[in-house]
mmCIF file of the C-alpha atoms, coordinates in Angstrom:
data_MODEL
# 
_entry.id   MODEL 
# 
loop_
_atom_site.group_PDB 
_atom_site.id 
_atom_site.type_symbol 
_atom_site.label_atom_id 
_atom_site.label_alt_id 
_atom_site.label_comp_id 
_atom_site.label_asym_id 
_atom_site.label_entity_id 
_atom_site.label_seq_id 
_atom_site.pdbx_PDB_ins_code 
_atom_site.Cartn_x 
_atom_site.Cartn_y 
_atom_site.Cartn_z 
_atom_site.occupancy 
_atom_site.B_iso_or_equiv 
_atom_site.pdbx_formal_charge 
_atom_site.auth_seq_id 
_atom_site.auth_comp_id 
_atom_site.auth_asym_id 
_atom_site.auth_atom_id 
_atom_site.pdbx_PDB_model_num 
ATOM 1   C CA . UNK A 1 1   ? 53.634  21.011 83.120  1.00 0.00 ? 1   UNK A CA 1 
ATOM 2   C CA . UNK A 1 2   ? 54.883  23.021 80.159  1.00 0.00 ? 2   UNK A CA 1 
ATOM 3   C CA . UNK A 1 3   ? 58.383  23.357 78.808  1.00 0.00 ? 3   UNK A CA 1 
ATOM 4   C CA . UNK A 1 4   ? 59.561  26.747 79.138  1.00 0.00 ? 4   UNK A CA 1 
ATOM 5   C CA . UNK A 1 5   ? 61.746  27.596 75.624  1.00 0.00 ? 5   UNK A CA 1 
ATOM 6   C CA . UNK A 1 6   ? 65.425  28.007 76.061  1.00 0.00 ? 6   UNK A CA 1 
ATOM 7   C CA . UNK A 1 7   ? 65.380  31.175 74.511  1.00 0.00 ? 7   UNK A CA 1 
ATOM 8   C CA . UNK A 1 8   ? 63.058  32.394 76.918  1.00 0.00 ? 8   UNK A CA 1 
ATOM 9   C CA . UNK A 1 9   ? 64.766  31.004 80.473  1.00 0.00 ? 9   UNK A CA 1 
ATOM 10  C CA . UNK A 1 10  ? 68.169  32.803 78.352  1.00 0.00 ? 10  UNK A CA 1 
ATOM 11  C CA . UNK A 1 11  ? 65.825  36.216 77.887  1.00 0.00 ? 11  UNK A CA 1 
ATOM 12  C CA . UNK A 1 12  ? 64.983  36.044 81.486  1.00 0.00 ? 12  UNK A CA 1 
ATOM 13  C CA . UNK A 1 13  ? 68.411  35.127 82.896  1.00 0.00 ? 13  UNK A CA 1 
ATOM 14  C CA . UNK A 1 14  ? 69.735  38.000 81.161  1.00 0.00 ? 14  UNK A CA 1 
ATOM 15  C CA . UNK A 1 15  ? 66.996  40.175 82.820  1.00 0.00 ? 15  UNK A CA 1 
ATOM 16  C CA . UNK A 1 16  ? 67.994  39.111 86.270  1.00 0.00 ? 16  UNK A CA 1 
ATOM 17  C CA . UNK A 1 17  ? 71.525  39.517 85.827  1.00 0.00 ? 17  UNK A CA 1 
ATOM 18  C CA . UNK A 1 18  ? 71.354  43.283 84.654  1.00 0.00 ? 18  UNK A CA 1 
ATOM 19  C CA . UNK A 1 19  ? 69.247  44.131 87.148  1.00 0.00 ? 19  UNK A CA 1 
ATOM 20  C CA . UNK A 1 20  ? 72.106  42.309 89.858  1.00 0.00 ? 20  UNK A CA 1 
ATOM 21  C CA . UNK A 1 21  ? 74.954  44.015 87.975  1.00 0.00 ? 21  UNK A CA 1 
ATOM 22  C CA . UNK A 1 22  ? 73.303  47.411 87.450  1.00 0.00 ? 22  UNK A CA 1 
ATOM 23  C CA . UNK A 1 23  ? 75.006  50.066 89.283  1.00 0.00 ? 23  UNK A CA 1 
ATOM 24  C CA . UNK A 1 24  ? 73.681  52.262 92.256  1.00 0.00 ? 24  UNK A CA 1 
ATOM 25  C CA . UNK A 1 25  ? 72.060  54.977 90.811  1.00 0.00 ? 25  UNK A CA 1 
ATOM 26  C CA . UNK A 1 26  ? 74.349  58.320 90.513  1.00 0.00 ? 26  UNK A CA 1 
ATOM 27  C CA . UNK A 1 27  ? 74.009  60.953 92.961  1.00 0.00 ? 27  UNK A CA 1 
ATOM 28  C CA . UNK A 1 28  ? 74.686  64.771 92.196  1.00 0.00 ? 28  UNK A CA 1 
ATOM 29  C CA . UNK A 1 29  ? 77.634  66.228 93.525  1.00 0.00 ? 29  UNK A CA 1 
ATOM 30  C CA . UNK A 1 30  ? 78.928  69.725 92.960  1.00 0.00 ? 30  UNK A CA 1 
ATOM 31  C CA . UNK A 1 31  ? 81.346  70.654 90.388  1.00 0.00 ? 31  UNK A CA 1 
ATOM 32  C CA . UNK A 1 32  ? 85.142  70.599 90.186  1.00 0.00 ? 32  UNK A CA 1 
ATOM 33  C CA . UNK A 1 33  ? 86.013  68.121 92.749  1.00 0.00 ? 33  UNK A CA 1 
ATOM 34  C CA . UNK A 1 34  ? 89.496  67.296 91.990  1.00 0.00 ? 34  UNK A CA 1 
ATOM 35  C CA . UNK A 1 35  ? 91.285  63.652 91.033  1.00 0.00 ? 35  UNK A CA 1 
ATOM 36  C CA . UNK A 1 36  ? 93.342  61.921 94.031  1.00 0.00 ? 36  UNK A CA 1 
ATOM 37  C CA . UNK A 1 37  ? 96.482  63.178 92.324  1.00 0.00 ? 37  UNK A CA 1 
ATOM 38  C CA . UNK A 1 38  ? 95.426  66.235 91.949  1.00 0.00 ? 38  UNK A CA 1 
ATOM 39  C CA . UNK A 1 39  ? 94.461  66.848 95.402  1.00 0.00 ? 39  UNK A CA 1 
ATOM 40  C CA . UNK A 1 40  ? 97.658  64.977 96.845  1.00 0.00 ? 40  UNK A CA 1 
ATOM 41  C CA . UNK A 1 41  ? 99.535  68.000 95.013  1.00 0.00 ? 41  UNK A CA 1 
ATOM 42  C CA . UNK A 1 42  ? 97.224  70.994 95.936  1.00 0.00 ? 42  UNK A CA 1 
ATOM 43  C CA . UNK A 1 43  ? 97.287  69.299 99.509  1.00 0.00 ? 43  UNK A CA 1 
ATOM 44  C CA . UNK A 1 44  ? 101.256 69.294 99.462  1.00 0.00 ? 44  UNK A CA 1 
ATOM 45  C CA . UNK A 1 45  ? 100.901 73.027 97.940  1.00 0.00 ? 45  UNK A CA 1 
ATOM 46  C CA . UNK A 1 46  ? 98.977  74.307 101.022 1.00 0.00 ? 46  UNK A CA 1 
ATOM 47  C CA . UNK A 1 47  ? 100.114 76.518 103.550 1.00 0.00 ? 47  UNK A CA 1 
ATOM 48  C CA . UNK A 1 48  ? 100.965 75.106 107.038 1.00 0.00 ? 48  UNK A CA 1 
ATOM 49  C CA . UNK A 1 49  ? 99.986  77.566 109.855 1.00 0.00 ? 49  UNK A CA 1 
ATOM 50  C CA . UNK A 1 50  ? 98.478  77.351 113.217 1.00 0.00 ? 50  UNK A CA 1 
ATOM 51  C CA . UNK A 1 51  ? 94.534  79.166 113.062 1.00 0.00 ? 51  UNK A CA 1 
ATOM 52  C CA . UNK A 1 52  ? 94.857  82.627 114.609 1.00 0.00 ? 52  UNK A CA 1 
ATOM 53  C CA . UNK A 1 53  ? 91.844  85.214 115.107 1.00 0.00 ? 53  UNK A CA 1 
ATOM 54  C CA . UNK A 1 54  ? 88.953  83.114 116.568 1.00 0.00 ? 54  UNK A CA 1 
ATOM 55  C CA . UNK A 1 55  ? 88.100  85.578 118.998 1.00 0.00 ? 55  UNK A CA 1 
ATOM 56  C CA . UNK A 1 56  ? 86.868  87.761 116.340 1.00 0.00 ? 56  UNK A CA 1 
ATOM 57  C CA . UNK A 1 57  ? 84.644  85.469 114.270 1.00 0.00 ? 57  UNK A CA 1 
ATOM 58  C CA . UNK A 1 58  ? 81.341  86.560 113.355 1.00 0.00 ? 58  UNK A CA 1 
ATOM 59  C CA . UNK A 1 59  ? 78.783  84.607 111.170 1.00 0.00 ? 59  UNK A CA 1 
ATOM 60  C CA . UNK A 1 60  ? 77.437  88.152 109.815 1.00 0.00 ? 60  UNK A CA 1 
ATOM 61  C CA . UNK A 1 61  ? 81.278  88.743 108.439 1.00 0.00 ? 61  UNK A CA 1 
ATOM 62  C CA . UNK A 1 62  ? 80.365  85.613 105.402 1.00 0.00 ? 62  UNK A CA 1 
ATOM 63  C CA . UNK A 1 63  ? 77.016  87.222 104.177 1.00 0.00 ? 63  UNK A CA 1 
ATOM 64  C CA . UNK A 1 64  ? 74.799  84.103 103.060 1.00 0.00 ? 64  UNK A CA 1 
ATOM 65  C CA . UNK A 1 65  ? 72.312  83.595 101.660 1.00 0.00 ? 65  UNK A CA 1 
ATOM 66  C CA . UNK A 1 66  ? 72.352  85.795 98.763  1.00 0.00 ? 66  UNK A CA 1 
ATOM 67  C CA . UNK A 1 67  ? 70.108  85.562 95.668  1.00 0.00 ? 67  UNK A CA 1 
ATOM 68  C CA . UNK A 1 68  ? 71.402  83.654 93.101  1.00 0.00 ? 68  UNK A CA 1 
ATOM 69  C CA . UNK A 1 69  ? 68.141  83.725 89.765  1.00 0.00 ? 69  UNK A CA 1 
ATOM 70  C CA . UNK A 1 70  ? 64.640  85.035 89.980  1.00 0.00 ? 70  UNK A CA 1 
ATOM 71  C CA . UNK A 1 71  ? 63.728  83.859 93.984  1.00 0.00 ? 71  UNK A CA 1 
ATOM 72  C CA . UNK A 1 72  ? 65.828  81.416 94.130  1.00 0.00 ? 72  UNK A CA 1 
ATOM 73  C CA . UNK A 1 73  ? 68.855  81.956 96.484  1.00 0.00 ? 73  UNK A CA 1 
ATOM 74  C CA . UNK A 1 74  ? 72.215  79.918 97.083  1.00 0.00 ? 74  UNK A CA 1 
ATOM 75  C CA . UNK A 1 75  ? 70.179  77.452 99.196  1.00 0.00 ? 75  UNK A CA 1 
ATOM 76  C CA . UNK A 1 76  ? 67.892  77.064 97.034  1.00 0.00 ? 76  UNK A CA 1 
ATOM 77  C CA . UNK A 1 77  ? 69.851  76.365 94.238  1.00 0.00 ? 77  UNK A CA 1 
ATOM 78  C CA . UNK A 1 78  ? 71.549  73.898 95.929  1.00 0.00 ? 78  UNK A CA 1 
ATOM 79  C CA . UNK A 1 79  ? 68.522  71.818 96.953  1.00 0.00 ? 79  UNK A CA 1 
ATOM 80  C CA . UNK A 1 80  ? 67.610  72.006 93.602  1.00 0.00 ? 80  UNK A CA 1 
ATOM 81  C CA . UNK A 1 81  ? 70.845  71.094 92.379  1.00 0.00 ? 81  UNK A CA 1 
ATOM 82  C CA . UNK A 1 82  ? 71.605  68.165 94.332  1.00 0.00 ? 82  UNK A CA 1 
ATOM 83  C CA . UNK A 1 83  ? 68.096  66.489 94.927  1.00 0.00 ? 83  UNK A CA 1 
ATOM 84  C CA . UNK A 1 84  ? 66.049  63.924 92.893  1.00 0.00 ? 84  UNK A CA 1 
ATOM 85  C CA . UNK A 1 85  ? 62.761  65.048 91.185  1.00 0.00 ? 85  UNK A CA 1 
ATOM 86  C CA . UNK A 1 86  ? 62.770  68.315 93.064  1.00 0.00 ? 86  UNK A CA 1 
ATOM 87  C CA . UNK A 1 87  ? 59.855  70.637 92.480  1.00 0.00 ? 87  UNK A CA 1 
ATOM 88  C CA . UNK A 1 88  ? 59.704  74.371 93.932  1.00 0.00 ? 88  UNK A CA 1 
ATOM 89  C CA . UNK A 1 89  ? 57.055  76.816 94.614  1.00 0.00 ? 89  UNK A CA 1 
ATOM 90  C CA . UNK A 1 90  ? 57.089  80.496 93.276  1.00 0.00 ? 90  UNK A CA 1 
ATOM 91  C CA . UNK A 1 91  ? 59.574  81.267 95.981  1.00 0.00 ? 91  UNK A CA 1 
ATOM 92  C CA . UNK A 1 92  ? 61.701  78.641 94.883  1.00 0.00 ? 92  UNK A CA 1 
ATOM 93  C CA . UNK A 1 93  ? 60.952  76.831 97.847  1.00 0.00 ? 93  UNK A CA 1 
ATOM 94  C CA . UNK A 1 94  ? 60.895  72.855 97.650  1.00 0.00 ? 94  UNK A CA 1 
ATOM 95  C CA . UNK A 1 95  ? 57.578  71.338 97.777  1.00 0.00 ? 95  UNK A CA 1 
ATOM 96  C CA . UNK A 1 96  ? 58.431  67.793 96.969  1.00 0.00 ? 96  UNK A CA 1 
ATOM 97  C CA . UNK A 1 97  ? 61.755  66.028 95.648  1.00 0.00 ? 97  UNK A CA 1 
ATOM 98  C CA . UNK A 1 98  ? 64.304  63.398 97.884  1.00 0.00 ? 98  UNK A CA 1 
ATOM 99  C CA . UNK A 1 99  ? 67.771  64.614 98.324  1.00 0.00 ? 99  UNK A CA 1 
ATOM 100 C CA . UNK A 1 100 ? 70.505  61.840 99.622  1.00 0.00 ? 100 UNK A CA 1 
ATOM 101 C CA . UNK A 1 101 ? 73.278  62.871 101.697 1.00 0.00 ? 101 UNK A CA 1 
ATOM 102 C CA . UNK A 1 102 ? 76.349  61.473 101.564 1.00 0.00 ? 102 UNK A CA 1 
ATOM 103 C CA . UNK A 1 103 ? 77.968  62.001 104.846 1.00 0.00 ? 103 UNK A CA 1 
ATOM 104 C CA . UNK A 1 104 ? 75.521  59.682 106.424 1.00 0.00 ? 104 UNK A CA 1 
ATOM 105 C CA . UNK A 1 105 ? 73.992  57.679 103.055 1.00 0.00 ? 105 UNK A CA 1 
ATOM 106 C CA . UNK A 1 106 ? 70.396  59.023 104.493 1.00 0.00 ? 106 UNK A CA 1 
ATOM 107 C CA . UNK A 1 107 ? 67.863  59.784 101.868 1.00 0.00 ? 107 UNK A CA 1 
ATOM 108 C CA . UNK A 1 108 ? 64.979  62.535 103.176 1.00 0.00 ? 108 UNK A CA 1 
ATOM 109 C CA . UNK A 1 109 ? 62.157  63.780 101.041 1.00 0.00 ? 109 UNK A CA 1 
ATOM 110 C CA . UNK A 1 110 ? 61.352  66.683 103.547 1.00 0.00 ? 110 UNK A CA 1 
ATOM 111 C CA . UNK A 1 111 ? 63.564  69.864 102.470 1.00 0.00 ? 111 UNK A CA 1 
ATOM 112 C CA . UNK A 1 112 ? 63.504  71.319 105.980 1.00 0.00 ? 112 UNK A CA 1 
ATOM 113 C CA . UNK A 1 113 ? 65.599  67.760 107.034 1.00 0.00 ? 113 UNK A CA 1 
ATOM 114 C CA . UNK A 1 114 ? 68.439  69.142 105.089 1.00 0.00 ? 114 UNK A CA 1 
ATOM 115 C CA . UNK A 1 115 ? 71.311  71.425 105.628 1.00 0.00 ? 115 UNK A CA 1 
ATOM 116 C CA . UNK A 1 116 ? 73.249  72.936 102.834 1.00 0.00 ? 116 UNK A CA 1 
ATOM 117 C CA . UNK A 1 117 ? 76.494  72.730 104.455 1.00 0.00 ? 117 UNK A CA 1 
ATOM 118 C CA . UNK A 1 118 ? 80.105  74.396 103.991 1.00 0.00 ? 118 UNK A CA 1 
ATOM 119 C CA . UNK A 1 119 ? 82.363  71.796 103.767 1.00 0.00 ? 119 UNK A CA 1 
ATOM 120 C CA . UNK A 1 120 ? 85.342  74.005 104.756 1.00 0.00 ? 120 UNK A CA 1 
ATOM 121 C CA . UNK A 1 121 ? 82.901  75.248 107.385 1.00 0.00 ? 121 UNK A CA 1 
ATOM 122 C CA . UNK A 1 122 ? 82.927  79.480 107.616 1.00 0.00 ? 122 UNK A CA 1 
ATOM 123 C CA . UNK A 1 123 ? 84.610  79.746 110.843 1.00 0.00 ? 123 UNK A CA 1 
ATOM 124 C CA . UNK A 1 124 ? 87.159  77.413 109.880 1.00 0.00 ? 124 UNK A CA 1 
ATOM 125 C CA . UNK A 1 125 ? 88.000  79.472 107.015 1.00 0.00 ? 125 UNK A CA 1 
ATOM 126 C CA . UNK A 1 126 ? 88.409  82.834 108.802 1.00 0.00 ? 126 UNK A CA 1 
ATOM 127 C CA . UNK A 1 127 ? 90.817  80.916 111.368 1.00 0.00 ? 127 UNK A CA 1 
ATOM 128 C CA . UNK A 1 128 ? 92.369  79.718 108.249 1.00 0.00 ? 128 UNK A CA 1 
ATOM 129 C CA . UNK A 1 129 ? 93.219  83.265 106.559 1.00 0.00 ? 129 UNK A CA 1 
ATOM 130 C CA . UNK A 1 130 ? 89.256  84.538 105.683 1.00 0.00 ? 130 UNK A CA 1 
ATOM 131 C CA . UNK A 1 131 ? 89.853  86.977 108.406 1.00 0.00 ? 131 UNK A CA 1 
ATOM 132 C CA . UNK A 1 132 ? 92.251  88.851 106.088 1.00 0.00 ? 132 UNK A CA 1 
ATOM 133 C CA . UNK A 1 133 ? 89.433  88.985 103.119 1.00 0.00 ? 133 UNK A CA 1 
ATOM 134 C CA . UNK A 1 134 ? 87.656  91.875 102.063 1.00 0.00 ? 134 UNK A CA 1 
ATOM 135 C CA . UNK A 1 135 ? 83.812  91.212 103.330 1.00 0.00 ? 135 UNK A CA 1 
ATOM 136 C CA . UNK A 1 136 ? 82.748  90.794 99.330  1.00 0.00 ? 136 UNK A CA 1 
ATOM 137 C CA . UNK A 1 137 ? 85.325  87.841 98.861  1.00 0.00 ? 137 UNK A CA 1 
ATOM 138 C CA . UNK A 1 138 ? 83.650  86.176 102.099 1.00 0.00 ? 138 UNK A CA 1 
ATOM 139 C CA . UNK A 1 139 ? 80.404  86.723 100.304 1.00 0.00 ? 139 UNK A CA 1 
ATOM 140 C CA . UNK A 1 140 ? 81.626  85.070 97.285  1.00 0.00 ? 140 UNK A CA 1 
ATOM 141 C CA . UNK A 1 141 ? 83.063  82.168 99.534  1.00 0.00 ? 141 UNK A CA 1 
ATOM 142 C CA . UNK A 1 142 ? 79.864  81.589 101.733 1.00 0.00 ? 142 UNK A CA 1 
ATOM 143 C CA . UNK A 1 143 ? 77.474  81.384 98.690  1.00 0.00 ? 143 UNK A CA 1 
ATOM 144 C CA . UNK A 1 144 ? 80.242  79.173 95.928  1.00 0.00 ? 144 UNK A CA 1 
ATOM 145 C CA . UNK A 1 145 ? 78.382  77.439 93.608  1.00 0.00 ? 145 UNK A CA 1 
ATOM 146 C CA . UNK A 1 146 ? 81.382  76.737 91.557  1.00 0.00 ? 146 UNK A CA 1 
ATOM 147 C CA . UNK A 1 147 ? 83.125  74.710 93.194  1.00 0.00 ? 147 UNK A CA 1 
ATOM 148 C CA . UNK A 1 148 ? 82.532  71.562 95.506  1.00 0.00 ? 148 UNK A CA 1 
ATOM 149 C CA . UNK A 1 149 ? 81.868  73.900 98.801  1.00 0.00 ? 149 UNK A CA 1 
ATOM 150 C CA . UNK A 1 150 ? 78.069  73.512 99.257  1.00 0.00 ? 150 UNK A CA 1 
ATOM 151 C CA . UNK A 1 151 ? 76.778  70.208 100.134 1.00 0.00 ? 151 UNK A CA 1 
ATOM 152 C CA . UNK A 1 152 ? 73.182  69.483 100.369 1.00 0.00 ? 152 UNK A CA 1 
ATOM 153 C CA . UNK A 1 153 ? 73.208  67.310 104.035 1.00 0.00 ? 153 UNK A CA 1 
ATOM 154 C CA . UNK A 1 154 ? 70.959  66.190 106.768 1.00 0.00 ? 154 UNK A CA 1 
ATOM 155 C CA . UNK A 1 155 ? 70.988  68.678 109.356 1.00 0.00 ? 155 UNK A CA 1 
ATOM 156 C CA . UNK A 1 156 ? 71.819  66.301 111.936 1.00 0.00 ? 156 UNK A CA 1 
ATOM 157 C CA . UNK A 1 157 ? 75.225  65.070 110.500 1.00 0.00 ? 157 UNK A CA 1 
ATOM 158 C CA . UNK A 1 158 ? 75.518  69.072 110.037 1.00 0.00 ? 158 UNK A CA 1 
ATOM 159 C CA . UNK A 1 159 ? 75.247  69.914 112.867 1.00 0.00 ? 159 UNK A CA 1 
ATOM 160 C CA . UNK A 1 160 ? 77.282  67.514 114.294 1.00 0.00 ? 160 UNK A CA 1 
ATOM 161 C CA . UNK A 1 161 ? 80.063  68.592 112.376 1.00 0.00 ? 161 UNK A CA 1 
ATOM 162 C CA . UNK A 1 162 ? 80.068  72.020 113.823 1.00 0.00 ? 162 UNK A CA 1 
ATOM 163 C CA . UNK A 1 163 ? 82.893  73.871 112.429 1.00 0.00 ? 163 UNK A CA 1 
ATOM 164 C CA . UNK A 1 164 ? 85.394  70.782 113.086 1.00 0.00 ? 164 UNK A CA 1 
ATOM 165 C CA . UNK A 1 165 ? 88.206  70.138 110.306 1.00 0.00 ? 165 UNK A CA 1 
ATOM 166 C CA . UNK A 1 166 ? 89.054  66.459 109.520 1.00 0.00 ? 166 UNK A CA 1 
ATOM 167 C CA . UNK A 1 167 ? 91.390  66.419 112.659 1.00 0.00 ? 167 UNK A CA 1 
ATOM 168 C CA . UNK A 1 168 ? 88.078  66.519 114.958 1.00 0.00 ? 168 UNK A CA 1 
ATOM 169 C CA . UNK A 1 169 ? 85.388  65.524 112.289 1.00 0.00 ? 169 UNK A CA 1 
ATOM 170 C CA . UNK A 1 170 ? 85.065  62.772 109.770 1.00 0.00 ? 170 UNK A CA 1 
ATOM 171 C CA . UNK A 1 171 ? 81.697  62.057 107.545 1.00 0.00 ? 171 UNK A CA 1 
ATOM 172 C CA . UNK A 1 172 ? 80.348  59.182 109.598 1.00 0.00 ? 172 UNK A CA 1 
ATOM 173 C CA . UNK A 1 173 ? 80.106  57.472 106.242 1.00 0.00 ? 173 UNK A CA 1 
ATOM 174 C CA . UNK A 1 174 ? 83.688  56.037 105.484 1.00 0.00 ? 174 UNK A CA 1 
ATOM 175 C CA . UNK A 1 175 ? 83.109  55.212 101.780 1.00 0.00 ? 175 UNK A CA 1 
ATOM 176 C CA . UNK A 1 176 ? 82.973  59.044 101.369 1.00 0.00 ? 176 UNK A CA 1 
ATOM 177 C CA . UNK A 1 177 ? 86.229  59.925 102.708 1.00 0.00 ? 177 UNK A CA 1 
ATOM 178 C CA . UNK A 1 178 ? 87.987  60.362 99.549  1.00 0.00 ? 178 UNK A CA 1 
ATOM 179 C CA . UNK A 1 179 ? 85.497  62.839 98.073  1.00 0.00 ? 179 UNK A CA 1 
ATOM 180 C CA . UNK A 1 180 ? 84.967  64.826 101.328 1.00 0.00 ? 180 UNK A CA 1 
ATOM 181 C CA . UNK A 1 181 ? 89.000  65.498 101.597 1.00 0.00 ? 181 UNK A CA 1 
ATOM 182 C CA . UNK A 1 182 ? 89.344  65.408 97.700  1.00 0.00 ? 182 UNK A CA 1 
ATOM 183 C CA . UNK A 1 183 ? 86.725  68.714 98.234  1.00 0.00 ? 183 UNK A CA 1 
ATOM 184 C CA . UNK A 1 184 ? 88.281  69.987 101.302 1.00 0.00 ? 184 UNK A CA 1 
ATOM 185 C CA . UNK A 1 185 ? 91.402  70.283 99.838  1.00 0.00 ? 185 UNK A CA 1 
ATOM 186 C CA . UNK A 1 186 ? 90.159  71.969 96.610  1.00 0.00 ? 186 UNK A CA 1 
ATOM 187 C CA . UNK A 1 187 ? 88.033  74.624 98.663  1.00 0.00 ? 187 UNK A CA 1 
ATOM 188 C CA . UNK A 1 188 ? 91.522  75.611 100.552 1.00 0.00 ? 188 UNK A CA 1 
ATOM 189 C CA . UNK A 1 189 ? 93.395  75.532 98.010  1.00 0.00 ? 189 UNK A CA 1 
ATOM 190 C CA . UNK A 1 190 ? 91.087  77.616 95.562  1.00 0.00 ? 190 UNK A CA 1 
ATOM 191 C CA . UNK A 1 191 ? 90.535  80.568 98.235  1.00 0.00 ? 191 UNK A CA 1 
ATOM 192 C CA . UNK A 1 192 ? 94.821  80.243 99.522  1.00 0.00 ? 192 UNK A CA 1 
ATOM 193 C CA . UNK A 1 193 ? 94.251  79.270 103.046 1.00 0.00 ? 193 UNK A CA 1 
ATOM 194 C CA . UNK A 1 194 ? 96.392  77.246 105.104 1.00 0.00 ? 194 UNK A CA 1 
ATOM 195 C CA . UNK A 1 195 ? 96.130  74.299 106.650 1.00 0.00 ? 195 UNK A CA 1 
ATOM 196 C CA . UNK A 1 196 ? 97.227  73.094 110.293 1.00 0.00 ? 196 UNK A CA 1 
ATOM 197 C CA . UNK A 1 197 ? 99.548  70.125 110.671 1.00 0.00 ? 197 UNK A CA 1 
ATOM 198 C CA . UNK A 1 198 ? 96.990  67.557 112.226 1.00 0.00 ? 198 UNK A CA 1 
ATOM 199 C CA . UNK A 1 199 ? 94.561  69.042 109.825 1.00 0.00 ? 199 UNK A CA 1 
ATOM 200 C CA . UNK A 1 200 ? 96.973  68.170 106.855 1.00 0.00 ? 200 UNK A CA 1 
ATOM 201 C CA . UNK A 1 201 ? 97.517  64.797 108.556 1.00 0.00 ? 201 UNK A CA 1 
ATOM 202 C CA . UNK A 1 202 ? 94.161  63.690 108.746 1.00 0.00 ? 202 UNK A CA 1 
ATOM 203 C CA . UNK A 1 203 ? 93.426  65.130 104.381 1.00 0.00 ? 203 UNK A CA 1 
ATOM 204 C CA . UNK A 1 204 ? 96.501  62.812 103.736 1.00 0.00 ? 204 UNK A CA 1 
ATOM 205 C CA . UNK A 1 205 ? 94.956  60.179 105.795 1.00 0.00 ? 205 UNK A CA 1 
ATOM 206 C CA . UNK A 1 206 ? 91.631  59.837 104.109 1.00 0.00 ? 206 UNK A CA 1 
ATOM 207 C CA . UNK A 1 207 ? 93.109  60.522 100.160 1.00 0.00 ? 207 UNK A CA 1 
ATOM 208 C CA . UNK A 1 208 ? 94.504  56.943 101.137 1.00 0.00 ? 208 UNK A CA 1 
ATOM 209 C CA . UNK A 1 209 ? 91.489  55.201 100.828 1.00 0.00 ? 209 UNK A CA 1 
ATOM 210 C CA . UNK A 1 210 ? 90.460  56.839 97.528  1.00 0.00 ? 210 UNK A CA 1 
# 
């Protein structure tokens, strides 16, 4: 049998152990998603009031979605944003790509699978002071690319969700916790609403396992 050189078992060994020590791969996230101390002092900044004006919610009061470039619109853009390898028709509709979702940690390579979902949910917001807003401010909520608001999601975690805040509904995937308040928290305090007391409870709750 022949002797293997040192050098190479030493070449090899450091093969295997960069491929154990290499990190998950990144996912994309959207933009301005504030540090833990950060959101521990926009949380303490908020608001606290109990929701009012449910009665008079209306999806059709957050126009969405609106077109964003060429044919894409805010959907769209999201999907393309947030997904892996994504390729789009001349409607700017997905034909192929994988987008992971990290409420659940579910990967799907279908586009119709996913939901592009409003992490401070649209009803949630009007009980929380969008019922106040002027209907082109609850455009420029429902469609935010700007901030962390739009979440490319399976639809089934979406859904759900509902319109829940983290009093009622938690990302079944613990390890996100800190990111999904850390983006709550930012989306409220960006756009002034208030929080409720369980509501503000439950934010300080998860930012303590960040």
């Amino acid at each position: 049998m022949a002797r293997v050189p040192k050098a190479a078992l030493a070449t090899v060994a450091a093969v295997v152990l960069s491929v154990v020590l290499a990190p998950p791969p990144a996912h994309a996230t959207p933009p301005n998603i504030p540090s833990y101390s950060t959101a521990v002092s926009r949380l303490n900044s908020l608001s606290v009031a109990a929701e009012s004006h449910q009665s008079s919610y209306s999806r059709d009061l957050f126009p969405h979605w609106i077109t964003i470039t060429g044919a894409c619109n805010t959907r769209e853009q999201v999907l393309k944003r947030d997904g892996s390898n994504v390729v789009v028709n001349s409607s700017c509709y997905p034909t192929s790509g994988s987008w992971y979702s990290p409420y659940d940690g579910v990967t799907r390579t279908n586009p119709a699978d996913i939901s592009v979902d409003h992490v401070v949910p649209l009803a949630e917001a009007w009980r929380s002071g969008a019922w106040a807003w002027s209907t082109s401010r609850r455009r420029t909520y429902a469609n935010d690319l700007g901030g962390p608001e739009l979440w490319a999601v399976t639809g089934s975690v979406n859904s759900s969700k509902g319109d829940r805040d983290p009093a009622a509904w938690k990302p079944p995937r613990t390890a996100f916790h800190c990111t999904y308040a850390r983006a709550w928290i930012q989306v409220k305090w960006y756009y002034g609403m208030s929080v409720n007391s369980a509501e503000k409870s439950a934010l300080g709750t998860m930012l303590n396992s960040c």
